[in-house]
GUNU-460323 format. One record per residue (C-alpha): residue number from 1; x negated, y negated, z. Coordinates in Angstrom, 1 decimal. Example, Ala and Ser with C-alpha at 12.3 -4.5 7.8 and 13.67 -1.06 7.14 Angstrom:
<sites>
pos: 1 px: -12.3 py: 4.5 pz: 7.8
pos: 2 px: -13.7 py: 1.1 pz: 7.1
</sites>
This chain:
<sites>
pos: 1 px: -144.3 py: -182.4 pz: 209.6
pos: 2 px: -142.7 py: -179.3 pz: 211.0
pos: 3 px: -144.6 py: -175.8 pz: 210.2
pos: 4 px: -141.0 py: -175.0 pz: 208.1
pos: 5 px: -141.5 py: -178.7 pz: 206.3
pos: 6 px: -144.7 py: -177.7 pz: 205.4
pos: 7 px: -144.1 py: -174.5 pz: 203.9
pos: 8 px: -141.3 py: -176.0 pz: 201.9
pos: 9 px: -143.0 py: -178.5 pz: 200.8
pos: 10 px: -146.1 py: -176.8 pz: 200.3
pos: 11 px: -144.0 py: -174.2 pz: 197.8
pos: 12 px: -142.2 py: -176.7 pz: 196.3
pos: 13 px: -145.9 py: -178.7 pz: 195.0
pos: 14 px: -147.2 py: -175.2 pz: 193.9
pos: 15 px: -144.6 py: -174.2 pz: 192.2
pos: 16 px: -144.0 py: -177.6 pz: 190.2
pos: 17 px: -147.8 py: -177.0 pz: 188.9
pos: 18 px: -147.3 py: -173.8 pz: 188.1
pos: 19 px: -144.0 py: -174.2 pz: 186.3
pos: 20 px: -145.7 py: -177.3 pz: 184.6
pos: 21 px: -149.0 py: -174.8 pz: 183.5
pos: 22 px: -146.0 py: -172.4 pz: 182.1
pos: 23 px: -143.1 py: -174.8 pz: 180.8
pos: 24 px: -145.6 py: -177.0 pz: 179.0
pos: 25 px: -146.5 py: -174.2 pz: 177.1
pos: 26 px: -142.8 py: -174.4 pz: 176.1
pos: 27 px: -142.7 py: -178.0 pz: 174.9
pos: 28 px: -145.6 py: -177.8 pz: 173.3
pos: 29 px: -144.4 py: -174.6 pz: 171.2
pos: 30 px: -141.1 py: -176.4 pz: 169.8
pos: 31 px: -143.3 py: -179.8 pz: 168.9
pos: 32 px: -147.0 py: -178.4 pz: 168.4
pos: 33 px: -147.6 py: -174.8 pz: 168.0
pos: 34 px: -146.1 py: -173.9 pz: 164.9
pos: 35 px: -148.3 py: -177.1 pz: 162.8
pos: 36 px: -151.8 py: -176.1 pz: 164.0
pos: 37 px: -151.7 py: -172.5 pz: 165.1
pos: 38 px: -149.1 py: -171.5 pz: 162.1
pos: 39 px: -149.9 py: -174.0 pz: 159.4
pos: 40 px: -150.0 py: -171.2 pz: 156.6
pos: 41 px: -145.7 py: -170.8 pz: 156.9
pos: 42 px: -142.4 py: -172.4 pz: 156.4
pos: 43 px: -141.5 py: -174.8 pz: 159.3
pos: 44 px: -138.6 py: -172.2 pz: 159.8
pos: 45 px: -140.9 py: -169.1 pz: 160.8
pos: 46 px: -143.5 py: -170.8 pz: 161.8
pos: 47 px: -141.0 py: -172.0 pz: 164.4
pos: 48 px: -140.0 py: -168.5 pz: 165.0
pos: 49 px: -143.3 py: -167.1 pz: 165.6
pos: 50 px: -144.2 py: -170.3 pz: 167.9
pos: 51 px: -141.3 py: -169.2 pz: 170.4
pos: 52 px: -142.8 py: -165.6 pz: 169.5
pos: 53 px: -146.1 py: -166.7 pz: 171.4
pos: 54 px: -144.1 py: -168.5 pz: 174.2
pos: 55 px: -142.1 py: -165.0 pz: 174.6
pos: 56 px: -145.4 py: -163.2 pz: 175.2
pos: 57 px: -146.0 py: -165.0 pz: 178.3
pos: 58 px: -142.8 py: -163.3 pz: 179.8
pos: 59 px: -143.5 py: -160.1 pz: 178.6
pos: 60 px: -146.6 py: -159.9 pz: 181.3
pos: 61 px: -144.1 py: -161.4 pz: 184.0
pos: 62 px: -142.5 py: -158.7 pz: 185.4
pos: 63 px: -146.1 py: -156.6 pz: 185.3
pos: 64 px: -147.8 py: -159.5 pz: 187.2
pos: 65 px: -144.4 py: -159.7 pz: 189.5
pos: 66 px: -145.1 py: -156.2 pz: 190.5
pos: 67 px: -148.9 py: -156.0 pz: 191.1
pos: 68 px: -148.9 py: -159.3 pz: 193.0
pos: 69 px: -145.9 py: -158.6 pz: 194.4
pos: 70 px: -147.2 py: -155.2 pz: 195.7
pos: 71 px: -150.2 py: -156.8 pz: 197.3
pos: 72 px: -148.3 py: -159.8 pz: 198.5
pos: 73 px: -146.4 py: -157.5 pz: 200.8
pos: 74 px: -149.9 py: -155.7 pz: 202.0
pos: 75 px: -152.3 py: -158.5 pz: 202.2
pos: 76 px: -150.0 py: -161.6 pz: 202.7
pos: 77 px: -148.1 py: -164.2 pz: 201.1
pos: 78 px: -151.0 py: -167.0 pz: 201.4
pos: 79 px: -153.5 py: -165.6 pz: 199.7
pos: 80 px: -151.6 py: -164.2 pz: 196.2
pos: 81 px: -150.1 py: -167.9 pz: 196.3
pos: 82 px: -153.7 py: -169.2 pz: 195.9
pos: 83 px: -155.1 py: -166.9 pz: 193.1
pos: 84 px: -151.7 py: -167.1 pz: 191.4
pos: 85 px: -152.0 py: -171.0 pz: 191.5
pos: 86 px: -155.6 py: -170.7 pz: 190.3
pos: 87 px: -155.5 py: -168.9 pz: 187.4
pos: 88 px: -152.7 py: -170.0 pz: 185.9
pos: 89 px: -154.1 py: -173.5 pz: 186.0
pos: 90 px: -157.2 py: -172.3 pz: 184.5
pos: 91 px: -155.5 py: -170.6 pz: 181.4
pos: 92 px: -153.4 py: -173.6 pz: 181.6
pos: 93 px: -157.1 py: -175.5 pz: 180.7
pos: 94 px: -158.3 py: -173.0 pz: 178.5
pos: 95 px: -155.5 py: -173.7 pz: 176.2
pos: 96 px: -156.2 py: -176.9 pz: 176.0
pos: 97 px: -159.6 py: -176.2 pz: 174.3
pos: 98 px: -158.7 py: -173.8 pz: 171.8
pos: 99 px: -159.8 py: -174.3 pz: 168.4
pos: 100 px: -157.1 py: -174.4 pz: 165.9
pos: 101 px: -155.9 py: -172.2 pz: 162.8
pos: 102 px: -157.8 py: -174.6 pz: 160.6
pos: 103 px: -160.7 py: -174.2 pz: 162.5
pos: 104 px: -161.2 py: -170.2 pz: 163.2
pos: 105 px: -158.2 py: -168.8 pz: 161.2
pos: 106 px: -156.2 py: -165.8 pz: 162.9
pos: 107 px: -158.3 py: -165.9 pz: 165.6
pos: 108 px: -157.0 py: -168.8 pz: 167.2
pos: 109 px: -153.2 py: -167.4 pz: 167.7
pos: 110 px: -154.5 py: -164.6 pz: 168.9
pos: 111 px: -156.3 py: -166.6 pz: 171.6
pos: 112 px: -153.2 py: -168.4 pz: 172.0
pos: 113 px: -151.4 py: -165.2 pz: 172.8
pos: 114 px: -154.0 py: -163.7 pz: 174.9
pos: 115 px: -154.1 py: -167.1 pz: 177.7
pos: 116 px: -150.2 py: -167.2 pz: 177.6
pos: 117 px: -150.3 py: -163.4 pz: 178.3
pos: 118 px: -152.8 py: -164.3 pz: 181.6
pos: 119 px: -150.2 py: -166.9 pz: 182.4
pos: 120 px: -147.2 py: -165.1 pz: 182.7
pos: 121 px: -148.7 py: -161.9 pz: 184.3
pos: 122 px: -149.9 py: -164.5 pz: 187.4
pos: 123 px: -146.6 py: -167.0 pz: 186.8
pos: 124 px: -144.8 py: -163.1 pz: 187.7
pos: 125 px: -146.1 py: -163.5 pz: 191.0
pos: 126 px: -145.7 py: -167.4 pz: 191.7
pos: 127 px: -141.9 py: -167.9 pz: 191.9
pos: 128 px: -141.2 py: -164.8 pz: 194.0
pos: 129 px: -144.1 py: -165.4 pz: 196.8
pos: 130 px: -143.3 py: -169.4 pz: 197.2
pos: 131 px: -139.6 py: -168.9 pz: 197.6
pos: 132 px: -140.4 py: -166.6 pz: 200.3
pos: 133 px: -142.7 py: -168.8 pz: 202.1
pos: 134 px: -140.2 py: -171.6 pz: 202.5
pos: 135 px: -137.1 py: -168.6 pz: 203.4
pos: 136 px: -139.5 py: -166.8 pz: 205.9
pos: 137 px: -140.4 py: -170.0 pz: 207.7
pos: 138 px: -136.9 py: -171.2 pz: 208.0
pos: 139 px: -134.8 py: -170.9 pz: 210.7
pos: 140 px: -131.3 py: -168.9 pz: 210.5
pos: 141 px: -128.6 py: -170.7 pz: 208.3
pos: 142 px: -131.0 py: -173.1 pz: 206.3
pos: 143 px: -132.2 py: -170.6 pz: 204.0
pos: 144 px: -130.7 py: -171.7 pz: 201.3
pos: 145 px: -131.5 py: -175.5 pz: 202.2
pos: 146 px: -135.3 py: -175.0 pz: 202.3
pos: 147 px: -135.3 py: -172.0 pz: 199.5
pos: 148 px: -134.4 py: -174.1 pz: 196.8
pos: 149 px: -137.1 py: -176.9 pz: 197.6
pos: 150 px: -139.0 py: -174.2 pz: 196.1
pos: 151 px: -136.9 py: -174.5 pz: 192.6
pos: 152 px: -137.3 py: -178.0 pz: 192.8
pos: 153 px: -140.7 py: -177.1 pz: 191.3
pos: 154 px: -138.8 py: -175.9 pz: 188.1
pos: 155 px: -136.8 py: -179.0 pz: 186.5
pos: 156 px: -139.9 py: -181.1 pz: 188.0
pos: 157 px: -142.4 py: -179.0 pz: 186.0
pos: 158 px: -140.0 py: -179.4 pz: 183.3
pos: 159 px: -140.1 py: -183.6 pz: 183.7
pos: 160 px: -143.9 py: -183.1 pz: 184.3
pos: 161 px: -144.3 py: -181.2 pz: 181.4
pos: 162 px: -142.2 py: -183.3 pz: 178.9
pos: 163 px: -143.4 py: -187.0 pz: 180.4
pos: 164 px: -147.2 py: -185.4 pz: 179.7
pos: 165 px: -146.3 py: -185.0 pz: 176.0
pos: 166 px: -144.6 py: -188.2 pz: 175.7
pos: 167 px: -147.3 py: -190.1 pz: 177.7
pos: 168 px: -150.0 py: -188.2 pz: 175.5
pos: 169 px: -148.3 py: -188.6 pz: 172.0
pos: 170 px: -147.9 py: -192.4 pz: 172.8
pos: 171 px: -151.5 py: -192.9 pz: 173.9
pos: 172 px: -152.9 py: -190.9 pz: 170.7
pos: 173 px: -150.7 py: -191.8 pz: 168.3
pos: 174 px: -151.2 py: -191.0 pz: 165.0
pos: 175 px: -154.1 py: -188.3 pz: 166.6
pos: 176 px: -151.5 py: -186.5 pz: 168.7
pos: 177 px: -151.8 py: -183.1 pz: 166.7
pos: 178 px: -155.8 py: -183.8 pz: 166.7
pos: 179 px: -156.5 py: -183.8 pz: 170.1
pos: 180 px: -153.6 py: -185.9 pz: 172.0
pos: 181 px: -151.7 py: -182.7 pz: 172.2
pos: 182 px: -154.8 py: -180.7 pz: 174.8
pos: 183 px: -154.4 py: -183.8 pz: 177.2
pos: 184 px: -151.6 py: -182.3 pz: 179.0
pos: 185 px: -152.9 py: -178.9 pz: 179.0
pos: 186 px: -156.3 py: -180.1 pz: 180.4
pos: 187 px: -154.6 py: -182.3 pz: 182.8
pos: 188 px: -154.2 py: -179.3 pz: 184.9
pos: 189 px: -157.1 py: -178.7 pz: 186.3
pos: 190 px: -156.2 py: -181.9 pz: 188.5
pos: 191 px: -152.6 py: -180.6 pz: 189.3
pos: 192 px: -154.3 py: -177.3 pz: 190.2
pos: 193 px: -156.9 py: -179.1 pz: 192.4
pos: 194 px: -154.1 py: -180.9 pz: 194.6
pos: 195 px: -151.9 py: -177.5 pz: 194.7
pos: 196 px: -154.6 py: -175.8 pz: 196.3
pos: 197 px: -155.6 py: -178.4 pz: 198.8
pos: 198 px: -151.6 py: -178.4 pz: 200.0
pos: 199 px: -151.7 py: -174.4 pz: 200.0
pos: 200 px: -154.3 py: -174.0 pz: 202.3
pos: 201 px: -153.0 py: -176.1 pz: 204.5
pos: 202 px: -149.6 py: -173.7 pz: 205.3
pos: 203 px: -149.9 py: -170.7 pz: 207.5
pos: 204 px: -148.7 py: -167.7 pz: 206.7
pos: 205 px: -145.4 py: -166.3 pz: 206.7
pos: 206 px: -144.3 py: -165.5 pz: 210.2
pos: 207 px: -142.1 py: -163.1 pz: 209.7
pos: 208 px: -144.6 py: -161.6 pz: 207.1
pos: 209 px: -146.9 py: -161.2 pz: 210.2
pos: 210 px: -144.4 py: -159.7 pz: 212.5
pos: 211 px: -142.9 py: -157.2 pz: 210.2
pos: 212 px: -144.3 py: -153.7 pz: 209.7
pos: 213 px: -146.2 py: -152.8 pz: 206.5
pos: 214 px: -145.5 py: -150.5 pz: 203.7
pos: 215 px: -148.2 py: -149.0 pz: 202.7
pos: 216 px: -146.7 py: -148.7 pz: 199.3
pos: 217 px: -144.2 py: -151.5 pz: 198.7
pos: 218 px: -143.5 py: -151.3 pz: 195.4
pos: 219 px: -142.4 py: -147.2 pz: 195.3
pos: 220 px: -140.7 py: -148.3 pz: 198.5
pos: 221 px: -138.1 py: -151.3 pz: 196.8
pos: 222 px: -137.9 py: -149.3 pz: 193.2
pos: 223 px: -136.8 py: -145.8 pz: 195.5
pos: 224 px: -134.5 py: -147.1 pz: 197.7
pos: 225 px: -133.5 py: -150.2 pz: 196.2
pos: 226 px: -133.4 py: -149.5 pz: 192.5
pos: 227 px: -129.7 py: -150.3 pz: 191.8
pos: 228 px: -130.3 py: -153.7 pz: 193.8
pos: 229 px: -133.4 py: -154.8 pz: 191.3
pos: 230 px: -131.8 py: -153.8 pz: 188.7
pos: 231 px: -128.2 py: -156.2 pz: 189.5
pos: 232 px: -130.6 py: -158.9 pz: 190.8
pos: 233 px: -132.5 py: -159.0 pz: 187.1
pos: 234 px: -129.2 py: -159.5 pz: 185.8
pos: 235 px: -128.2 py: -162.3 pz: 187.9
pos: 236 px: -131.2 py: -163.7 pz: 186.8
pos: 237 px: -131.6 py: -163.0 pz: 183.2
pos: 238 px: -127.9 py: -165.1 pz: 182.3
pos: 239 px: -129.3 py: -168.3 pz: 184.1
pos: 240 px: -132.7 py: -167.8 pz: 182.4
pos: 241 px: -130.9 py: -167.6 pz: 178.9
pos: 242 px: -129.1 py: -170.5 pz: 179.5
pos: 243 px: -131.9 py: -173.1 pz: 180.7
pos: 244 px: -134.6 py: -171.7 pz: 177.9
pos: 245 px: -132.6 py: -172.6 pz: 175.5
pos: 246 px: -131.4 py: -175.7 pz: 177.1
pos: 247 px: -134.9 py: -176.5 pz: 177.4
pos: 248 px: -137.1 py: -175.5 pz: 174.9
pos: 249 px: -135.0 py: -174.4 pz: 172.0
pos: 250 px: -132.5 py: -177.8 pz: 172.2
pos: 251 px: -136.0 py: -179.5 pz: 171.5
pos: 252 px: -137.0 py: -177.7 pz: 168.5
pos: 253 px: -133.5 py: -177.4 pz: 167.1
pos: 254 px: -133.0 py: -181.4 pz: 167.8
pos: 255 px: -136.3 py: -181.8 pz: 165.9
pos: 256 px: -135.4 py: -179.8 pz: 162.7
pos: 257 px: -132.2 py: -179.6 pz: 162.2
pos: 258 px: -130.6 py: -182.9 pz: 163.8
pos: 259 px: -134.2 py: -185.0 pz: 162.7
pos: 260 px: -134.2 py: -186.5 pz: 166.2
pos: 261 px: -137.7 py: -188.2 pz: 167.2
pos: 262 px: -139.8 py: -186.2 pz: 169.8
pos: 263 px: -140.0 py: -188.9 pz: 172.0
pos: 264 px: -136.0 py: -189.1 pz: 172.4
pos: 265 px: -136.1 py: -185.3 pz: 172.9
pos: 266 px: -138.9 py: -185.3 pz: 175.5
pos: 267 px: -137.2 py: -188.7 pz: 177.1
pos: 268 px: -133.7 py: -186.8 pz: 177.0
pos: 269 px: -135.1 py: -183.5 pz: 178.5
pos: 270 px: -137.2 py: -185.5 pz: 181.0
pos: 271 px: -133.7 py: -187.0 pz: 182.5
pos: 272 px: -131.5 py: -183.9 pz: 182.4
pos: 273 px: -134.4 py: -182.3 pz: 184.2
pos: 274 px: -134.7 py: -185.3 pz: 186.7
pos: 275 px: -130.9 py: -184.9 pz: 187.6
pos: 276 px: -131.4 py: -181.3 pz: 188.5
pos: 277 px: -134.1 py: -181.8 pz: 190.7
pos: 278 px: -131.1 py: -183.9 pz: 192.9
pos: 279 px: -128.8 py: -181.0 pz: 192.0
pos: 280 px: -130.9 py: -177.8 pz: 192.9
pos: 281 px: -131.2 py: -179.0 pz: 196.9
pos: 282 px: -127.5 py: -179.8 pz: 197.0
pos: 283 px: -126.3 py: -176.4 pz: 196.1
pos: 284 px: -128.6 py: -174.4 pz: 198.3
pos: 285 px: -127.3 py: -176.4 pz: 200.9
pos: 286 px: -123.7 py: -175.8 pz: 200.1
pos: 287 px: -125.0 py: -172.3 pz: 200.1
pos: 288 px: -125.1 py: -171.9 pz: 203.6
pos: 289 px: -122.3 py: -173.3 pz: 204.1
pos: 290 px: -119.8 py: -172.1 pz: 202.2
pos: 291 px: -121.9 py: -169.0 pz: 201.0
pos: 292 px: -124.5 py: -167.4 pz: 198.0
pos: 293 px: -121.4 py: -165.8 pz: 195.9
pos: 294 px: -119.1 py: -168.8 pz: 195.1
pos: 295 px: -121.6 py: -171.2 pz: 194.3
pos: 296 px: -123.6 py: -169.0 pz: 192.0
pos: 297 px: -120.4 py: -167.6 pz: 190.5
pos: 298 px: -119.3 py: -171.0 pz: 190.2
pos: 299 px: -122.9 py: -171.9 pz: 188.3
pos: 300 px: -122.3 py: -168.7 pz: 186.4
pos: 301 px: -118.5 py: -170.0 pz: 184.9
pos: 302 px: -120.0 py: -173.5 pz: 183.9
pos: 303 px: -122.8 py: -171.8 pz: 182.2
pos: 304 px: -120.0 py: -169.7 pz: 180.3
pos: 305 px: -117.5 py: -172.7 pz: 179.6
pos: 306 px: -120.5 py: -174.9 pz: 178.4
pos: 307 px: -121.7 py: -173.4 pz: 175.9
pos: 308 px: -119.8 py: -174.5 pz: 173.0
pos: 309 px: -120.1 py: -178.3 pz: 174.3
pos: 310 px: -123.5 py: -178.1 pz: 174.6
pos: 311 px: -123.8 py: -178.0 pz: 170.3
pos: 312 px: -120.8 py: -180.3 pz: 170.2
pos: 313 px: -122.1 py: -182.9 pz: 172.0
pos: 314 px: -125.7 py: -182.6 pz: 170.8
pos: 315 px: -124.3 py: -182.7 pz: 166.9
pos: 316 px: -122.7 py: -185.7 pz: 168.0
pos: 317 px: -125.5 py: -187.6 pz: 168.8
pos: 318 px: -125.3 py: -187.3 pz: 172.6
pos: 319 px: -127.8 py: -184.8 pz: 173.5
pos: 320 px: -129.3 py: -186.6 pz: 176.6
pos: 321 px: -125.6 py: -186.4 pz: 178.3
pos: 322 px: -125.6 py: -182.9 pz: 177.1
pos: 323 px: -129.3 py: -182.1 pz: 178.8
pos: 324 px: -128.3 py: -183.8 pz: 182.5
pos: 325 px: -124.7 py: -181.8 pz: 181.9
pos: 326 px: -126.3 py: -179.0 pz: 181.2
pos: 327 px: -129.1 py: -179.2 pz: 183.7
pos: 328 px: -126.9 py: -179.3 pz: 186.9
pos: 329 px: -124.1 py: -177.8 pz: 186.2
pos: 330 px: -126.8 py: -174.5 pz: 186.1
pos: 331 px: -128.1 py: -175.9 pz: 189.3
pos: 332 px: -125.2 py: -174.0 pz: 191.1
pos: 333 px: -126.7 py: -171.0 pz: 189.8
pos: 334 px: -130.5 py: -171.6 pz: 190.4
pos: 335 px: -130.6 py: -173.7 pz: 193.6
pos: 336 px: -129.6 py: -170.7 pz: 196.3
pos: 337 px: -131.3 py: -167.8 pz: 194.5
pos: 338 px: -134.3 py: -168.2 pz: 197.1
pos: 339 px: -132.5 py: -167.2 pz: 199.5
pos: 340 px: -130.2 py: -165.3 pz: 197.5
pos: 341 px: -132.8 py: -162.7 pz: 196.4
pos: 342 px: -134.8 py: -162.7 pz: 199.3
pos: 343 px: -131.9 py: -161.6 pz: 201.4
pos: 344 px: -131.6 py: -158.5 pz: 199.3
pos: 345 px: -134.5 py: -156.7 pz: 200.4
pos: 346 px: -136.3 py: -156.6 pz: 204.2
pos: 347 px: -139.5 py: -158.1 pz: 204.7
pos: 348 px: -142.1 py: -155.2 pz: 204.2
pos: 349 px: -141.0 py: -154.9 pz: 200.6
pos: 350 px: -139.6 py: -158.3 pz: 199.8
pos: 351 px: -142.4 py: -159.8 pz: 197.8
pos: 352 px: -141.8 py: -157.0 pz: 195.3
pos: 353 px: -138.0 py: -156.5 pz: 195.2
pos: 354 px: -138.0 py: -160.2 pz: 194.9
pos: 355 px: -140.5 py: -160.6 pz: 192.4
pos: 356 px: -139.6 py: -157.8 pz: 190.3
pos: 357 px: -135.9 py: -158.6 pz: 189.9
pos: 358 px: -136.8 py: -161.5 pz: 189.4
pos: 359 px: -139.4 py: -161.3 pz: 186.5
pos: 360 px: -137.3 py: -158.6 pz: 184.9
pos: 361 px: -134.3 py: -161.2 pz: 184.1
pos: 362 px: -136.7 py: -163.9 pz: 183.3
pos: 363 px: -138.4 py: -161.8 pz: 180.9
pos: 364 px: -136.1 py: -160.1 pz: 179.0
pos: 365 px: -133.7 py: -163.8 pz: 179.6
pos: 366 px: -136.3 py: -166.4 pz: 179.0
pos: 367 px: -138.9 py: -165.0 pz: 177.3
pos: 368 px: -136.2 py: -163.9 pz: 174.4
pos: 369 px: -134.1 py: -166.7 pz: 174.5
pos: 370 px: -135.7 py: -169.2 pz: 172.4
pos: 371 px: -136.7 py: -166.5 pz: 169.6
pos: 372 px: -132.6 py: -165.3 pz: 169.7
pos: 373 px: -131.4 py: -168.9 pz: 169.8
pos: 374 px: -133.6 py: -169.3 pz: 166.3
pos: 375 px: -132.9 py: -166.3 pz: 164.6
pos: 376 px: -129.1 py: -166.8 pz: 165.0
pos: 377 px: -129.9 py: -170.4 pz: 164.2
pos: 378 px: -128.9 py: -168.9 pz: 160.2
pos: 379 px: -125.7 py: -167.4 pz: 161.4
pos: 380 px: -124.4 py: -171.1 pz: 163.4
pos: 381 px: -124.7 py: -172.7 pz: 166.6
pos: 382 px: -121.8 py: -170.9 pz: 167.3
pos: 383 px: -123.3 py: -167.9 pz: 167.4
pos: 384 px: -125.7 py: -169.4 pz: 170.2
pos: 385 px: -122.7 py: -170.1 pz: 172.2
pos: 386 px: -121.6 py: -167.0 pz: 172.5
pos: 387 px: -125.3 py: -165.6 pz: 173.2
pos: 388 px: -125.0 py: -168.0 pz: 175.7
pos: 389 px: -121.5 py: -167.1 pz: 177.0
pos: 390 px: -122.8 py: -163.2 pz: 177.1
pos: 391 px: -125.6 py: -164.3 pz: 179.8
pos: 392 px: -123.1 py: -166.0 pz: 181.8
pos: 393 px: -120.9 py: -162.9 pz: 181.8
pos: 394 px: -123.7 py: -160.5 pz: 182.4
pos: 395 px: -124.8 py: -163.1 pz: 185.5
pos: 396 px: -121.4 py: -163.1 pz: 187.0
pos: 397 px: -120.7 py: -159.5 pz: 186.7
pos: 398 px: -124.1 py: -158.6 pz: 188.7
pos: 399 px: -123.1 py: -160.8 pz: 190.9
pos: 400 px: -119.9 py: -159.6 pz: 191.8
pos: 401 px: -121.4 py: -155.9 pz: 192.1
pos: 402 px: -123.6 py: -156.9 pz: 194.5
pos: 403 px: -121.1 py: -158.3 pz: 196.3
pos: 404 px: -121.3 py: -161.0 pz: 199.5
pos: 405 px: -122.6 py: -158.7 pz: 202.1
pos: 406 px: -126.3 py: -160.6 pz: 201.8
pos: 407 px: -125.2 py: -164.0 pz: 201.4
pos: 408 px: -125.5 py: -164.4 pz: 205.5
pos: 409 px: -128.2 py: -164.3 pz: 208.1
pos: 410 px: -127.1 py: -162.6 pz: 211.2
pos: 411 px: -127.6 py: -164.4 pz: 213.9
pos: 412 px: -130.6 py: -163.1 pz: 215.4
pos: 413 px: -133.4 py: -163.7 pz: 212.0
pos: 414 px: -133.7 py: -161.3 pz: 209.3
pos: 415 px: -131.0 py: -160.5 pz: 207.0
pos: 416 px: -130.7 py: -156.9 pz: 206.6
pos: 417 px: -130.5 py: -155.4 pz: 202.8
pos: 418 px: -127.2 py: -153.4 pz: 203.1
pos: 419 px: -126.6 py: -150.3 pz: 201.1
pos: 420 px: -125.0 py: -151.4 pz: 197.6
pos: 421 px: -123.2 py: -148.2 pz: 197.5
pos: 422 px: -121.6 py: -145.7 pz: 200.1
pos: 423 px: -124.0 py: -143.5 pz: 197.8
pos: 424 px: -127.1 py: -145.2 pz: 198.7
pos: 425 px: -126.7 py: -145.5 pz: 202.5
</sites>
């Protein structure tokens, strides 16, 4: 296998752990969480504050995404890949062997929040530092190719995530809020010994180890790059919206208000997620050919015109179709943005202006989206929709301020981060 192969693949299984360590925590809060951590209120709120806990996760993101991001850029991309990887894993575990409400009282959410919090401050760093492993090994024009082997790892830690639970809730039975719910969460500990075995295994980014360092990369990207992080959190924060809901509130709202079985919801989610692992490789690759901008703009107008559908196919009865529609149609946003938000910044600051932008959207897209989704649950799907629609919009519009002048290598390597403004050169 080829040192670029490697890489890519090497990302790719890292970041399918990690994204199973976080996006279990997901499935588990719209089927578990709110029975044995919230027992003491109505399904409705107890709901509410479940997604609550899965929101506190993203809250560190952006945090972590700096801090590792900072030291990614100083000390290397390898080595914040492996304690990233490690840790999350671990509180991954540790979740699995909390005691419940029942058990301690108030002291077991607030362990709850406290591991999730762990998670998303090292899950900040994760997504960022792989993408740019498989981008900074690849050769000019397949950025986008190998970059979104990378975010395979998401809608694969979704089918992970989901097939656990299923697998799990099958094989306990009756138990499954007992104890058949910590399987999953203590299965990691295996995914994380097989992640770091692959990780070690890649060299470091060579274009990492021929760049000059900043000796303070983070000041570096937020002073002269501010107005870029800021656009690429946007870009980010519409698609994150989107595939939150799609996957973690559509499984909670299919449980209480449509009375659909969790295993049809975890089976459904499982396939949509399945059909976007095919998806997310063919639109990076149509990304170097035909560009970044109208393939994610493209992703960005499906995400807008399918929001509606999404709630009338689900309410009538077809939400699998709805889940692999959903799933990669937003694939045309999500499969170039390796290379897409790598090519934004040079490489002695692009660990953090990638991971920061990056973390920012997510957090204040996918940590909120499932607690918006069920607060305007009372006012209609509808309502939803047009949350929905507003990400889309909001993706699009950074998108187009931005504008196309990364979206190609030149010839000779590196992409250079043009000026976003006349005002900024």
């Amino acid at each position: 296998m080829t040192g670029v192969r490697k890489a890519a693949v090497a990302s790719a299984v890292g970041n399918t752990i990690e994204l199973y360590d976080f996006l279990l925590y997901g499935t588990a809060s719209a089927l578990v969480f709110d029975k044995i951590f919230f027992p003491q209120f109505d399904t409705r709120v107890a709901v509410l504050l479940a997604f609550a806990t899965f929101g506190a996760g993203f809250l560190a993101r952006p945090l972590g995404g700096a801090v590792i991001g900072h030291l990614g850029d100083r000390i290397g991309r390898r080595a914040m890949l492996v304690v990233t990887l490690s840790v999350t894993g671990l509180s991954t575990a540790a979740i699995g062997l909390l005691p419940t409400y029942g058990q301690v009282g108030i002291l077991a959410p607030l362990l709850l929040v406290l591991l999730r919090i762990v998670q998303g401050f090292f899950m900040g760093g994760e997504q960022g530092g792989a993408s740019l492993m498989a981008v900074e090994h690849a050769p000019p024009g397949r950025w986008g190719w190998y970059g979104s082997w990378v975010f395979i790892g998401s809608p694969a830690g979704v089918v992970l995530a989901n097939l656990a639970m299923y697998l799990s809730s099958k094989a306990s039975g009756a138990q499954f809020l007992s104890w058949g719910w910590r399987l999953p969460f203590l299965f990691s500990i295996v995914l994380v010994g097989i992640g770091l075995y692959i990780r070690l295994r890649v060299t470091e980014s060579p274009r990492f180890e021929a760049a000059e360092k900043s000796r303070l990369p983070i000041a570096e990207v937020l002073r002269d790059r501010w107005r870029v992080v800021l656009l690429g959190a946007g870009v980010n924060l519409g698609f994150t919206i989107f595939i939150y809901v799609l996957s973690v509130f559509m499984i909670g709202y299919g449980r209480t208000a449509l009375k659909i079985s969790a295993d049809d919801l975890l089976v459904a989610t499982v396939v949509g997620s399945f059909a976007q692992v095919i998806a997310v490789p063919f639109f990076g690759w149509l990304s170097d050919r035909v560009g970044r901008l109208p393939v994610m703009f493209g992703g960005a107008i499906f995400q807008a015109g399918f929001a509606f559908p999404l709630f009338w196919l689900t309410d009538a009865g077809w939400f699998t179709f709805a889940m692999v529609l959903g799933f990669v149609g937003s694939a045309a946003l999500f499969g170039p943005s390796a290379a897409y938000f790598a090519e934004l910044f040079r490489t002695r600051v692009r660990y953090s202006g990638v991971a920061l932008s990056f973390q920012l959207g997510a957090v204040l897209g996918g940590g909120l989206a499932p607690l918006v989704a069920q607060s305007l649950l009372r006012t209609g799907t509808w309502a939803i929709a047009l949350y929905l629609v507003a990400g889309a919009v909001l993706s699009g519009v950074c998108l187009l301020a931005i504008g196309s002048a990364h979206q190609a290598e030149p010839a000779g390597g590196e992409p250079d981060a043009q000026p976003l403004t006349p005002a900024e050169a």
